[in-house]
N, C-alpha and C positions, 0 to 999 in steps of 0.2 A: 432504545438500544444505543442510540450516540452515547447519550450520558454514561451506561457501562463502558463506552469503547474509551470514554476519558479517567471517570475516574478509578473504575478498577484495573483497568490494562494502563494510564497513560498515555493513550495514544490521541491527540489531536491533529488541528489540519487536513483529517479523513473524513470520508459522506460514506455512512453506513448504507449498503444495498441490501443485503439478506440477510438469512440465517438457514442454513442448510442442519440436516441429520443423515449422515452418510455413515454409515458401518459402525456406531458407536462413536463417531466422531461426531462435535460439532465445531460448523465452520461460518465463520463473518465474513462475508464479504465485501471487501471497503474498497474504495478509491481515491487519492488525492480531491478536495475542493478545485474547483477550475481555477477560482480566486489564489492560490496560495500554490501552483506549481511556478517554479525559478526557475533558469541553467544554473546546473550544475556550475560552472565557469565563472559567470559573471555575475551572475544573481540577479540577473534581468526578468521581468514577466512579459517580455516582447518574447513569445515562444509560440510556435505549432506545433501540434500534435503529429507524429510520424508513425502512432501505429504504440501496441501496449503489449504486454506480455503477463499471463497469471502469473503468479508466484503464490508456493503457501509456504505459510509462514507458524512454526510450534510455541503456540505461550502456554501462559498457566492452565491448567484443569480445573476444570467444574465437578465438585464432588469425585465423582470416580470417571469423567467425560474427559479424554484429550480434545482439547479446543487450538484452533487453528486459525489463522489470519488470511482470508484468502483475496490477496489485491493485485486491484489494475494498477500495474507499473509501465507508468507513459514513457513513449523515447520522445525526447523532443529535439527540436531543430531552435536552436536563437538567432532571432531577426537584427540581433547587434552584434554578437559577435561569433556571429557561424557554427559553435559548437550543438556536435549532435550526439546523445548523450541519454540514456536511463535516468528518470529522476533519480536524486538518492531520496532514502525513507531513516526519517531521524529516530525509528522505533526498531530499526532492525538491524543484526547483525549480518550481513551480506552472506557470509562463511555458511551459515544456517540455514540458506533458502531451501526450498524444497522445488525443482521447476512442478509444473502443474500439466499432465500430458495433454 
């Protein structure tokens, strides 16, 4: 499933967790790599975790299946320069999220 989430969505940097079948939807659920979350700010990886929030996210369709991107988006805190901050997701348009109740 990684290998679909890179090469037909594009999306790397992410660790694939599932694959759900909800109402005709199917949904991925990814996470950032631990290796590979930054601050936003500085682009430091001296970071802690402060807690994540679902998000889903609308891509392409499968056959006649709306498919969704459903990820853990960390806040983190930076051990260098204080900023506390949502990752940002180099695969998403911010405007488009969907929150996740």
């Amino acid at each position: 499933m990684q290998s679909l989430l890179y090469h037909g969505f594009g999306i790397k940097d992410q660790e694939y967790i599932k694959t759900s079948y909800e109402g005709g939807e199917i949904i991925f659920h990814i996470r950032t790599k631990a290796e590979k979350l930054r601050c936003c700010d500085c682009g430091s990886s001296n970071v802690i975790l402060k807690g994540k929030q679902l998000r889903k996210f609308k891509t392409l369709t499968i056959g006649l299946k709306p498919v969704y991107l459903e990820a853990e988006v960390q806040r983190l805190e930076c051990k260098d320069c204080g900023s506390l901050k949502q990752e940002k997701l180099s695969y998403v348009d911010e405007k488009k999220a969907i929150p996740v109740p």
